[in-house]
KEMIFI-278767 format. One record per atom (N, C-alpha, C, CB): x negated, y, z negated. Coordinates in steps of 0.02 Angstrom, whole numbers, plus 32768, in hexadecimal, padded with zeros to 4 digits. Glycine has a CB too. Layout:
// KEMIFI-278767
XYZ...
//
This chain:
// KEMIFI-278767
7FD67FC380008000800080007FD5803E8000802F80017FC37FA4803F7FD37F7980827FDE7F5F808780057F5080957FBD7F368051802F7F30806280817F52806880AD7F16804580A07F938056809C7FCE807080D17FD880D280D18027804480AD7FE180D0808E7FE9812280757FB7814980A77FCE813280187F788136808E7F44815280A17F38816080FC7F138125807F7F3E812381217F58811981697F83814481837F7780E081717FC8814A81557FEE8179816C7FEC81BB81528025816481687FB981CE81267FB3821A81107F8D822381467F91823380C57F67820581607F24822E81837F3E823681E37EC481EA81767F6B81FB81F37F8A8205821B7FCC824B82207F9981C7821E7FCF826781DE8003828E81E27FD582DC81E8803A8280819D7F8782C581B57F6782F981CE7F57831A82117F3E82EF81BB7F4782E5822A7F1382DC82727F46830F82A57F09827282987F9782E2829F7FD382FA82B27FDA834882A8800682D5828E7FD68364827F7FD783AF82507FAB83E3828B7FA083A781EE7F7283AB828D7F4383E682AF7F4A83F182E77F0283E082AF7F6183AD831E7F7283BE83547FA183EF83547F81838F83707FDF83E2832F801C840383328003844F8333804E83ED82F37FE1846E82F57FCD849282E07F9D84CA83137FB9847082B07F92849B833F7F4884BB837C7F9884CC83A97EED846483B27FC1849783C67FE784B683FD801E84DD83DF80028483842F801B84D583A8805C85278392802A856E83888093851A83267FFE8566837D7FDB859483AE7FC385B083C87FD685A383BA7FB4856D840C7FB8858A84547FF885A3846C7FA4855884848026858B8456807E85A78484808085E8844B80E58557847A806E85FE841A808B863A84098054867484278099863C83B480138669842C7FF78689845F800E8694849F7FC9867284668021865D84BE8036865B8505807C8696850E804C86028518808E868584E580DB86A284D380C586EE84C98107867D848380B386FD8496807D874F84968077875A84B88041876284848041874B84F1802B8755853C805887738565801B8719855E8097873E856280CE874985B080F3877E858D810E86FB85D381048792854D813D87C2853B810887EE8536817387B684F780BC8804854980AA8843854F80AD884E858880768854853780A1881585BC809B883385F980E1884B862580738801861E811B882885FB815F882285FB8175888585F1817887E185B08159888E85B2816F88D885A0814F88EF85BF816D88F7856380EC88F785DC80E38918860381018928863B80BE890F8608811888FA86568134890C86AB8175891E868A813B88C186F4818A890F866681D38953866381DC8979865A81FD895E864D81A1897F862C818589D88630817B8A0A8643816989EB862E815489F5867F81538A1186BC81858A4886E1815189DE86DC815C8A8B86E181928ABC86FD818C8AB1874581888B0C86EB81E18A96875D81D68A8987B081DA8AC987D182108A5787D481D68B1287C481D28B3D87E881D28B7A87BF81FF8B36881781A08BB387E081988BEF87BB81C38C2087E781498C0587B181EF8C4B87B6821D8C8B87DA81F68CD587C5827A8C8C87B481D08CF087F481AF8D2087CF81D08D7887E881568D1187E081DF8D9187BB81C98DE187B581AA8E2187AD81D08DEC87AA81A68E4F87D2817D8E8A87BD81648EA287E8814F8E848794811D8EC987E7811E8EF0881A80DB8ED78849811F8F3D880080AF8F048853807E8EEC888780398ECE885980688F3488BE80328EBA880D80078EA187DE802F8E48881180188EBF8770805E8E45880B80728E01881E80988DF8887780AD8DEA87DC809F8E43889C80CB8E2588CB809A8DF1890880F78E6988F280A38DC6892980858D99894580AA8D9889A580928D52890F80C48DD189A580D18DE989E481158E0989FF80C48DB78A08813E8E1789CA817B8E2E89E981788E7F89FD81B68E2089B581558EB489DC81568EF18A07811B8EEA8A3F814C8F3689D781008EB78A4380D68EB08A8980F98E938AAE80968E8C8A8B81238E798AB2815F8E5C8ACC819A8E878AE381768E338A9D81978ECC8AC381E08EE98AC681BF8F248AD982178EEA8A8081908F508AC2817C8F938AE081338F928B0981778FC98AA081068F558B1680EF8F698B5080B48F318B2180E78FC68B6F80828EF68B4A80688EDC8B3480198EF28B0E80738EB98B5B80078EDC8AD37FCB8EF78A9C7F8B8EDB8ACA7FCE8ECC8A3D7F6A8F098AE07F328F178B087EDE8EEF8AF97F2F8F678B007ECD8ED18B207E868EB28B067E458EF68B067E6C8E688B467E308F078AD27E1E8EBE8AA27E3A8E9B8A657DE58EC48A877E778EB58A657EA38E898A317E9F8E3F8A3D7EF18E9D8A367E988E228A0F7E948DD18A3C7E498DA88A437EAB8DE18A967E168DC48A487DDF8DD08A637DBA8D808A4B7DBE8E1E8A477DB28D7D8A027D988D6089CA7DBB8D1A89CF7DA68D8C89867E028D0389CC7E058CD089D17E338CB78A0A7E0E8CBF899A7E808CDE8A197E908CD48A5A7E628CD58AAB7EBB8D008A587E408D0C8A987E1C8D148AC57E468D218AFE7DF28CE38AC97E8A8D538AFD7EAD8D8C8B167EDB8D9E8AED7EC98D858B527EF48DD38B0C7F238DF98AC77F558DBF8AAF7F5C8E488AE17F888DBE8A737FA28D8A8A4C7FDF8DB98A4F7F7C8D718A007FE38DD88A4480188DFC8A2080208E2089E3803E8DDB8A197FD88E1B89DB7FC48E33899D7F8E8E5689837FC58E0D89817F918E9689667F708ECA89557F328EBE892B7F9B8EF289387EF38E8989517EC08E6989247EA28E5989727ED98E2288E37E568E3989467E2F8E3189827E478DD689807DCD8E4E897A7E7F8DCC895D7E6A8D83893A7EB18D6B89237E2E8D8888F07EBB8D3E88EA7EDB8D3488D27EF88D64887E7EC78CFE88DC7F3F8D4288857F4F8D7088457F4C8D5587FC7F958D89884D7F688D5F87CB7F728D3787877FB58D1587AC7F818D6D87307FEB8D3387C180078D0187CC80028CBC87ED80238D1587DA7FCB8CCB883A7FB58C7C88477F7D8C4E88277FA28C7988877F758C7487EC7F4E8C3A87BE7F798C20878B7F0C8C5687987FB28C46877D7FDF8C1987627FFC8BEC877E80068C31874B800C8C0087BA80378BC287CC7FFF8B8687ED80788BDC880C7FB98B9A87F67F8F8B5F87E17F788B4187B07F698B6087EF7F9C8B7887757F848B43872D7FBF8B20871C7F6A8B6D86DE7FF88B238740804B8B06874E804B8AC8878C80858B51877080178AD487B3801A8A9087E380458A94880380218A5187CB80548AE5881080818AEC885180688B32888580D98AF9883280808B1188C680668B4088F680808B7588DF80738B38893C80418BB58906804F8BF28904809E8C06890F80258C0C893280AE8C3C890180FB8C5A88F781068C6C894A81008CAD88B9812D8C73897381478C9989AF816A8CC0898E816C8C7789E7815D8D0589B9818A8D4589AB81D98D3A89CC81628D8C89D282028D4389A482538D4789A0825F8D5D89DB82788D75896982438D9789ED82618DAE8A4182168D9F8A72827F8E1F8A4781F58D7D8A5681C28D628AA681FC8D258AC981578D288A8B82188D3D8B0682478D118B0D82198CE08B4182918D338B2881DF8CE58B4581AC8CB78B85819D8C838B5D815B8CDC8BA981A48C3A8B7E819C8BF68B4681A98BF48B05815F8BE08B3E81D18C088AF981E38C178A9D81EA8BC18A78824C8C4E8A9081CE8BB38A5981E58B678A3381DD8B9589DF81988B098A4682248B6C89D082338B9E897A82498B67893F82898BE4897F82358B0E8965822D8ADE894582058AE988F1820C8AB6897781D68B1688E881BC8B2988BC81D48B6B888E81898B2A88D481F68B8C88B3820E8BD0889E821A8C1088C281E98BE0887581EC8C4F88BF82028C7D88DF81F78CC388BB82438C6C88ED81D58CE688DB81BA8D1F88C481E58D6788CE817A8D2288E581EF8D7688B2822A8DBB88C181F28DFC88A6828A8DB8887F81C48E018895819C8E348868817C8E5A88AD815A8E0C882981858EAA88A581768ECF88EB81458F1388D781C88EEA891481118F1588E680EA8F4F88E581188F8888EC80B78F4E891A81068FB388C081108FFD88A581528FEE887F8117904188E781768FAA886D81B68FB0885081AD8FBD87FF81E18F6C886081D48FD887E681F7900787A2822F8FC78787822E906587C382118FCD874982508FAF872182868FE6871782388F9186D482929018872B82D79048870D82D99042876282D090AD86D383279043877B8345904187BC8321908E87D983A4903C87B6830C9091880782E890B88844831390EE885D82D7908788848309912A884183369170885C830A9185888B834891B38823831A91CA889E830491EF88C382BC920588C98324921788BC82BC920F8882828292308873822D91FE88798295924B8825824191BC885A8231918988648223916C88A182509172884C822F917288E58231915E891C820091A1893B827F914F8934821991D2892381FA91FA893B81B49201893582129222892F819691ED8906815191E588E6813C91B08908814D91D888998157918B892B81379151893C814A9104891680F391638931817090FD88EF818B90CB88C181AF908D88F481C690F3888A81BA906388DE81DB903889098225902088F181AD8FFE891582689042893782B0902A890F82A98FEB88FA82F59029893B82938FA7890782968F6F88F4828B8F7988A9826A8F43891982AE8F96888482988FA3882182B08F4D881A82E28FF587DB829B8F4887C882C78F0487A182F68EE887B182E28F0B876B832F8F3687BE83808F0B87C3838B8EF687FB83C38F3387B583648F0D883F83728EFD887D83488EAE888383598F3D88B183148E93886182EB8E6E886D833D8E3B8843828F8E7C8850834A8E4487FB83808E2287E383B88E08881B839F8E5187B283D38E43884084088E1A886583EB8DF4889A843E8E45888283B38E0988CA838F8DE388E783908DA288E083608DF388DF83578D85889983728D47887983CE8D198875835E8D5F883383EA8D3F8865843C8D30885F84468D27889F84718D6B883F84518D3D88CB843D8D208911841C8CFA892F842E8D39892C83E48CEC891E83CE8CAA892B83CC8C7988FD83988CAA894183DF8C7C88D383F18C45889A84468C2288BD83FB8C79883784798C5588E2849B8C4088D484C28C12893284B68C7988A384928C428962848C8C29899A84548BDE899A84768C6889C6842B8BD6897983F68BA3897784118B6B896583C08BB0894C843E8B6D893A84748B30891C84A78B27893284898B3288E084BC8B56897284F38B4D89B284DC8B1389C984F78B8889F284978B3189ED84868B118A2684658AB08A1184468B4C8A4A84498ACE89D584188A9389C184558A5C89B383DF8AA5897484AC8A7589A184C48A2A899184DF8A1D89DE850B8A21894A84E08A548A1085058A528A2C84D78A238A8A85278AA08A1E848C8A318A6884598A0F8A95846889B58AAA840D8A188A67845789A88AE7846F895E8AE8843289438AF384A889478B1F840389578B0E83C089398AF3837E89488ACE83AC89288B1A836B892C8AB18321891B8A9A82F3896C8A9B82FB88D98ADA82EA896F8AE082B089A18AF682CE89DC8AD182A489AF8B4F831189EF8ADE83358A338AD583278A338A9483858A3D8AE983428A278A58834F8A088A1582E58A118A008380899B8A2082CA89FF8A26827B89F58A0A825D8A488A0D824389B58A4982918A8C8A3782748AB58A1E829D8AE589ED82568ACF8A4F82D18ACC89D582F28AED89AD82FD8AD3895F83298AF489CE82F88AE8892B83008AE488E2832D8ABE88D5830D8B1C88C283228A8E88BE83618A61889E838C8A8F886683408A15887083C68A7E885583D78AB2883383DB8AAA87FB84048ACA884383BE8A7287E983C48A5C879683728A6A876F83DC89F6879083538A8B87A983238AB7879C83178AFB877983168ABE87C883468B04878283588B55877383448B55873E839E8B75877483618B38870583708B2986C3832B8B0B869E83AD8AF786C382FB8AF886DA82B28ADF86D6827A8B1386D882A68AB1870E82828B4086F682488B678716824A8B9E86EA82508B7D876681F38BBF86FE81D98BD786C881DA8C22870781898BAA869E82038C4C86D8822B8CA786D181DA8CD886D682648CBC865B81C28CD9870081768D0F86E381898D4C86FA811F8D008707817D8D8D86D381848DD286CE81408DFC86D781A48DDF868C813E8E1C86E781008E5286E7810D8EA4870C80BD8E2A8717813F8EB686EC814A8EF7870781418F2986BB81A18EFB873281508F7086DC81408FAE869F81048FD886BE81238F89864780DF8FC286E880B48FED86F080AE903B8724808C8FC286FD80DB9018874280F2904C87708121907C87528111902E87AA8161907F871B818490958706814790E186DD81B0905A86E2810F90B486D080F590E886A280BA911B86C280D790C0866480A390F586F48082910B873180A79154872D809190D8877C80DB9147875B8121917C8777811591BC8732818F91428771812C91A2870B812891E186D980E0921C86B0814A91BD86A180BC91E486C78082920686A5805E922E86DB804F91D08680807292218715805C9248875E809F9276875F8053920C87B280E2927D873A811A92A9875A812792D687198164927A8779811392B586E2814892DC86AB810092DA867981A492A88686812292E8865180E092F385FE80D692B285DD8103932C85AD809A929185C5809F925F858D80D8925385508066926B856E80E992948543812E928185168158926B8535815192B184F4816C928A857B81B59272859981A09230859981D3928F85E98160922085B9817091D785C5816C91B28596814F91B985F0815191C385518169919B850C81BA9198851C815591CC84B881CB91EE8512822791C8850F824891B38519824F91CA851082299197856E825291728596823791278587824D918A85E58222910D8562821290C68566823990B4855281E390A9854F826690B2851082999090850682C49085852F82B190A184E182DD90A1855182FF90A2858F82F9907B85C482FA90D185A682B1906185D48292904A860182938FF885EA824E90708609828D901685AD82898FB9858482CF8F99858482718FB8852183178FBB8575834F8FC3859183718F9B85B5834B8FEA85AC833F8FB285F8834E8F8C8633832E8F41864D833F8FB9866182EE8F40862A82DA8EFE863C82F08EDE8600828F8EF3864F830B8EDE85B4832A8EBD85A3835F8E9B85C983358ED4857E838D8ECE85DF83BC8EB7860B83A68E82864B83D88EF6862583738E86866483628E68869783498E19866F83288E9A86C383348E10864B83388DDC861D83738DB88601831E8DF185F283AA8DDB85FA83F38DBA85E884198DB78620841D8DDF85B4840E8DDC8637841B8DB086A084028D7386B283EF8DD886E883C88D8386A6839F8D3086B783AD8CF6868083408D3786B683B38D07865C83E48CBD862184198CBA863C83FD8CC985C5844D8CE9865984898CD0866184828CA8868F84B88CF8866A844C8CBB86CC84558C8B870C84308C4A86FD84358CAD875484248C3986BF83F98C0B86B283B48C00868C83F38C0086E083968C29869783438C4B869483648C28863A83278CCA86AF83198C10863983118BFB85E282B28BF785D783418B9285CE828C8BF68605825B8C0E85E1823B8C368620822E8BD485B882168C7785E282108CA685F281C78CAA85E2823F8CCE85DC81A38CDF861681558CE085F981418D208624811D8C8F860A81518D5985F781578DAB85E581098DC485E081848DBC859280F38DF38611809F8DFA861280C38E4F85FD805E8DE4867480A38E7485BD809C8EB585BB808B8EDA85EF80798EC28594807A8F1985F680568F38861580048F54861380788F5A86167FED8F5486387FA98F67861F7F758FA586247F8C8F3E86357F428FAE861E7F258FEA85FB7F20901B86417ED38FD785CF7F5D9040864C7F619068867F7F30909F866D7FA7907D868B7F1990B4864C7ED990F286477EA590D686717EB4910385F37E9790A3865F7E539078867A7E5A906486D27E4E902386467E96907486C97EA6907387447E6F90A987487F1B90A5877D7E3490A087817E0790C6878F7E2790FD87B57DD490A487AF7E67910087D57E889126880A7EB2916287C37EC990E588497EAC914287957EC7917E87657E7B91A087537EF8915D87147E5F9178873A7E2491A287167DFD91C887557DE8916A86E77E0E91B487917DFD91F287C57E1F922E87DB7DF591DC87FC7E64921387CB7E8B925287E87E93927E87997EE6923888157E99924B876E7EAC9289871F7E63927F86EF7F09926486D87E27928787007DED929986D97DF5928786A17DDC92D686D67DDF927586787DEF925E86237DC292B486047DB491F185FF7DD192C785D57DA092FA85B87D7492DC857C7DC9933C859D7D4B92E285647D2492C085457D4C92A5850D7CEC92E385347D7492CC84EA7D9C92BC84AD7DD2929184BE7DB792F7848C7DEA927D84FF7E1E925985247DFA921785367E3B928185667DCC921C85387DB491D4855A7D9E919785377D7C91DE85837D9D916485417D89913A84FE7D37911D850B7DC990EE84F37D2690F884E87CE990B6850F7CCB90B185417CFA907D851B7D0590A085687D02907C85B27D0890B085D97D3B904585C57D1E90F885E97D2E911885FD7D719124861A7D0A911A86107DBA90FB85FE7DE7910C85F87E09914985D77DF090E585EC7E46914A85F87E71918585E27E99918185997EA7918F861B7E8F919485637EB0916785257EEF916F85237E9A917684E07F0791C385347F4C91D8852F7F87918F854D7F51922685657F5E919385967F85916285BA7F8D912885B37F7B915F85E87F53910585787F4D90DB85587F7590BD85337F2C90E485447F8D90F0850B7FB490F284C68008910284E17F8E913D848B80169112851F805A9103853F806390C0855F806991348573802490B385608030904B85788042903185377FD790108597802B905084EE8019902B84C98066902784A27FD6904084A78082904C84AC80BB9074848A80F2903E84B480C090DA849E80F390478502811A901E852A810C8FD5850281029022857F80D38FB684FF80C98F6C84E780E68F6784B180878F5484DD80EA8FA3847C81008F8D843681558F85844A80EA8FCE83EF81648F9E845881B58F90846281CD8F79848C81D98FB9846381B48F5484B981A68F2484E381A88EDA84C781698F3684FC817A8ED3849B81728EA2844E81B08EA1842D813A8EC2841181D18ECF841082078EDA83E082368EB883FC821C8F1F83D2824E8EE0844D82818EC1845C82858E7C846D82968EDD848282408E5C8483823E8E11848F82528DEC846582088DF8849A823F8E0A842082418DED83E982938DDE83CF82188E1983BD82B08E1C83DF82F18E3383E183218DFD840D82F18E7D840083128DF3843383278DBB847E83238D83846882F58DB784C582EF8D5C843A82DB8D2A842083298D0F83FC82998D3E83F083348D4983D483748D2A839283B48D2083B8838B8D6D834883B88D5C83F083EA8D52843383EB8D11843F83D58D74847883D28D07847A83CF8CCD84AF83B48CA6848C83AC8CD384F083DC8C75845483C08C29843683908BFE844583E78C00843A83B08BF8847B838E8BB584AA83558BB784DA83C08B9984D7833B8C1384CB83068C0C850482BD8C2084F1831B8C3B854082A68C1F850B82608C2A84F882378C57851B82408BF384FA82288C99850881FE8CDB850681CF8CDC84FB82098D0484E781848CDB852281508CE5850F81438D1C8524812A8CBF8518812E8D4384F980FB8D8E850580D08D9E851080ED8DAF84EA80A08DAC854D805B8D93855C803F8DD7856080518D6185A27FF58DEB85257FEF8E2385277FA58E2085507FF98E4284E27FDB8E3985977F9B8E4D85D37F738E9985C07FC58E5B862F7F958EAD859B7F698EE185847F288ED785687F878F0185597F1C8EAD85317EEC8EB185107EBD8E7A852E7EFF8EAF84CC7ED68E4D85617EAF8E18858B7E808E4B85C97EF28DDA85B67EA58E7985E57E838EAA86107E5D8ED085F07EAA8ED186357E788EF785B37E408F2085A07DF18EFC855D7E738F66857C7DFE8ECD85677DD88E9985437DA48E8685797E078E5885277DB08E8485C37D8A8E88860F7D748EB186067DA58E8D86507D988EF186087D828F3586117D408F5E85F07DB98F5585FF7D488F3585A87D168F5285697CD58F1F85827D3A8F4085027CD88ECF859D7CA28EC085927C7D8EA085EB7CAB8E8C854E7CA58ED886067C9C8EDF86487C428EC486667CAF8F3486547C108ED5864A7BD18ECD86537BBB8E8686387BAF8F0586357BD68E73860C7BDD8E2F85FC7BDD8DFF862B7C0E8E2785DC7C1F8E16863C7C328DD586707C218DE786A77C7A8DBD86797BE78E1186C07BDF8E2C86F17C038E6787247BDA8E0287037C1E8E73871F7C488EA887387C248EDB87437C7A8EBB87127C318F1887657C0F8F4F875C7C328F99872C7C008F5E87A47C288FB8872E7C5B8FF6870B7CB58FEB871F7C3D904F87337CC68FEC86D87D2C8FDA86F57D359009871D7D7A8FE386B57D2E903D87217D3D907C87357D1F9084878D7D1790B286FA7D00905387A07CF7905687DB7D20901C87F77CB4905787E87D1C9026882B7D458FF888627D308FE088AB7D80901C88727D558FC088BA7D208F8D89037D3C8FC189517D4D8F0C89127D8A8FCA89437D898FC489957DB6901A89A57DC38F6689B97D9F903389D07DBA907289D67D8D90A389B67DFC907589BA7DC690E589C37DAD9129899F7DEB913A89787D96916B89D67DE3914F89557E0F9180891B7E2591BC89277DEC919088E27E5E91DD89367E499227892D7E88923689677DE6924189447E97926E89787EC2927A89B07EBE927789F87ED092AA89A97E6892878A0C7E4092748A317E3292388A417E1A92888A257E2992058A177E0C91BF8A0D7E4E91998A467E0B91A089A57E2091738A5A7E4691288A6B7E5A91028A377E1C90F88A8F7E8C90E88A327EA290AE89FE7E9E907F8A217EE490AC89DC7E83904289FB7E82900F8A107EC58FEF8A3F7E728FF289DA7EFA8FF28A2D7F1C8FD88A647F3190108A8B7F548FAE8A527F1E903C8A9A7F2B90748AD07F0390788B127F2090B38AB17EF990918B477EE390968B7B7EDA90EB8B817F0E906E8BAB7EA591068BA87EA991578BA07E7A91578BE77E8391848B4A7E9C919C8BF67E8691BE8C417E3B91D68C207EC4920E8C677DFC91CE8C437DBF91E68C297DAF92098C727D8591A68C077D9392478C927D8592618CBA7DA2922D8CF47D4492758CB27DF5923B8D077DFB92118D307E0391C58D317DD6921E8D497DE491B08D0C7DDC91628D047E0891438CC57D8A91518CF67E3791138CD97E5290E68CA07E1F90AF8C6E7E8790B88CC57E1390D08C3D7DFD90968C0C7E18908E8BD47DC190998BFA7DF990378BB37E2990338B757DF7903B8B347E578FE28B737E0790298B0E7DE190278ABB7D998FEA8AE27E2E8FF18A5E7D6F900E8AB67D4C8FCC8AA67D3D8FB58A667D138FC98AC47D1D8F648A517D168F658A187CC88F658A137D3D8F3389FA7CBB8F5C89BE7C758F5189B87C6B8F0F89C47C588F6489797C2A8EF389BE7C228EA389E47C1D8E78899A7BC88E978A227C248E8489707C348E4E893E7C678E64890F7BF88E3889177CAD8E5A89217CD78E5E88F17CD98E4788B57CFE8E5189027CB08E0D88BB7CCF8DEA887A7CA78E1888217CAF8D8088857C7B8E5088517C528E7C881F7C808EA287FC7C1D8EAB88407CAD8EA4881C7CE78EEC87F17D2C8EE187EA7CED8F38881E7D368EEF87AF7D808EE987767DBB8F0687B37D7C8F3287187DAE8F4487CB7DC68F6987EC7DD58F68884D7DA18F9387D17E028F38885D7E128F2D88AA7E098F6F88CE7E5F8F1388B87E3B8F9788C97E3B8FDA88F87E65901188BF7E708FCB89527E46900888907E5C904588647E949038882C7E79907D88957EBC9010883E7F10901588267F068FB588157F61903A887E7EED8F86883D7EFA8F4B883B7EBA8F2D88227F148F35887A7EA98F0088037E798ED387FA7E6D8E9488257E828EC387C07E118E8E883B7E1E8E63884E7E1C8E0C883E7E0C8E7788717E108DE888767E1B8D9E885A7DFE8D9288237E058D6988827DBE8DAC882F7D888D8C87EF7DAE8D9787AB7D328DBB87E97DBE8DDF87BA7DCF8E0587677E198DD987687DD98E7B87607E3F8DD3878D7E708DAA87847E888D5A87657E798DAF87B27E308D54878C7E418D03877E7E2B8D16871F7DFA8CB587B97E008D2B871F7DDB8D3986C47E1C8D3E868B7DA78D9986BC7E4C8D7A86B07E828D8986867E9B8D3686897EBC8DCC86A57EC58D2186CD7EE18CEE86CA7ED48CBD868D7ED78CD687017E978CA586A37E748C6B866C7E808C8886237E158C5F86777E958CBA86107E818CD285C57ED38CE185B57E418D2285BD7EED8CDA85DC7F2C8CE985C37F578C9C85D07F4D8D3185EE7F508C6385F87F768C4186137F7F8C1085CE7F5C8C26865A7F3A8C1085A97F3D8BD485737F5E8BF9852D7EE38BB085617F7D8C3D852D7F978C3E85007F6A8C7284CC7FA28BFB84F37F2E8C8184D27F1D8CB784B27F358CF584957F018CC384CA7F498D1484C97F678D5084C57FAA8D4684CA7F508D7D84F37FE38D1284B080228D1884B780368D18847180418CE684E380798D1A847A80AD8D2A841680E88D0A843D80C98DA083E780F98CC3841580C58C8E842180A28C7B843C80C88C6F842380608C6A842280268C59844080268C0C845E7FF08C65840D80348C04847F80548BC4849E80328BC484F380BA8BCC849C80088BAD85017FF58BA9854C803B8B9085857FB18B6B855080228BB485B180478BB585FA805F8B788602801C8BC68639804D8B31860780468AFC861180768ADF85E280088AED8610807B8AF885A9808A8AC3856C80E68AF4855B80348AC9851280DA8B338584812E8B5F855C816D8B2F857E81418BCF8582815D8B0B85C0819A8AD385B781B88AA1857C818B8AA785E481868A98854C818D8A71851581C48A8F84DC81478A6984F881C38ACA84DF81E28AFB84A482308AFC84B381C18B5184A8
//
């Protein structure tokens, strides 16, 4: 009997361990597939972006006359549609998203919007576009026009897409149970403040921010209603430090900071961001179910800006392509020179300067911001690009 016992304890051992080794291997295995399970559902199947020419990717080159090479130069290698020698923050997001670049909403030439769709238009204003505004050069395409834009193709795209009978048709349009998937990106305000600090006094344009904030709240509870649930909100950034300001409005010694920025104009970005913040924050207790990240491109650019020599760069305050000034060629302009049509040129290594053609940054400085902002550094919540589908 005690060698029976014994026989069958050690057989129950032996038993234990096997058992013991393949429970787990299957609860590993099991781990494995439910991460790779949540990863791919994670996954934002398409980015809807807004704002102005920091993100547009070709619709006013599309609609008022195409953006001139050497725009383009660096990585298209012809103009894009876009006000860089290169790429923007937005197409490094949607390469740190694993989805093709955005097509502009009205480039109506090969459009595939399987991924999403860009509505964001150089010189556009978050407050709707008057007179005065247009007149300066501003672009009518403001927020609310880019808003119904969207509503229109949100609502024709899901005509056609149930209404498609094959395959091909259906492969360039948005499924519509996407909507409710895709990741909302913002980047407007800069132009709103642009406009005022070139038309009116630094106070007015303090007083008008609330106002301004107002409206892209609103443009935010538009986009929840049509669906929109996560959101990823870039501030505005250190408009003193645009080399095309610190040329046309001089800083005076007591005005200027470090770097040779404008501070006044500084401190009206800074003012816009703080309540900018508030109301996000504000939106947060609103809209339950969605998720607001606040991405402060401010302090990611001027964090470039301060250690500009570092990373190689040359002075922020200079710039690659064009002239400045009333005289000057702008980079995407063309000008009669004794008779003769010529366009901008650039300098031969862009990737040396923060500063594209005065007003825009280029790839290099773009991709730098990109990388420093995509993982979540500079956001409230600090939650990387990649991972805000999870929330």
């Amino acid at each position: 009997m005690d060698w029976l016992r014994f026989i069958r304890r050690k057989k129950w051992k032996s038993s234990w361990k096997v058992n013991k080794g393949l429970l787990a291997m299957v609860i590993g295995i099991v781990l494995v597939v439910s991460f790779l399970i949540s990863s791919s559902a994670c996954r934002f199947p398409a980015i809807y972006n807004f704002g102005d020419s920091n993100s547009d990717t070709g619709a006013v080159s599309a609609t008022f006359g195409r953006v001139l090479f050497p725009n383009g130069q660096t990585f298209f290698a012809k103009p894009s549609g876009r006000n860089c020698d290169g790429r923007l923050i937005i197409d490094f997001i949607a390469e740190k998203l694993g989805l093709p670049y955005l097509n502009a909403y009205l480039d109506a030439l090969q459009p595939n919007f399987q991924h999403g769709a860009n509505f964001a238009a150089s010189g556009a204003t978050i407050q709707p576009a008057d007179g005065k505004l247009f007149g300066a050069g501003f672009n009518p395409l403001s927020l609310s026009v880019q808003l119904l834009q969207f509503e229109q193709f949100k609502d024709r795209t899901e005509e056609l897409y149930n209404q498609a009978k094959t395959p091909e048709i259906r492969s360039t349009l948005p499924r519509p149970e996407d909507y409710s998937k895709a990741l909302y990106t913002l980047d407007s305000g800069q132009n709103d403040l642009h406009f005022g600090l070139i038309s009116t006094s630094e106070e007015q344009v303090m007083a008008s921010i609330p106002n301004i904030i107002n409206h892209f709240a609103l443009a935010i509870q538009k986009l929840y209603k049509k669906g929109a649930r996560k959101f990823w909100i870039h501030n505005t950034g250190p408009i003193g430090c645009l080399p095309t300001m610190v040329f046309n409005y001089p800083p005076k010694p007591d005005n200027a900071d470090q770097n040779g920025c404008i501070k006044p104009f500084n401190e009206v970005a800074r003012e816009f961001n703080k309540q900018l913040k508030d109301r996000v924050s504000q939106l947060r207790t609103q809209l339950k179910d969605a998720v607001l990240i606040y991405v402060d491109i401010y302090s990611a650019k001027y964090t470039l800006i301060s250690d500009a020599k570092k990373h190689g760069f040359v002075s922020p305050v200079e710039h690659c392509c064009g002239d400045l000034g009333d005289n000057g060629i702008k980079c995407w302009e063309k000008a009669m020179v004794n008779g003769t049509e010529i366009s901008a040129t650039a300098c031969t290594d862009p990737s040396k300067y923060i500063s594209w053609d005065g007003t825009h940054y280029t790839e290099a400085a773009n991709h730098w911001i990109a990388n420093h902002i995509t993982d979540g550094s500079f956001s409230d919540p600090p939650i990387a690009v990649s991972k805000a589908c999870r929330n």
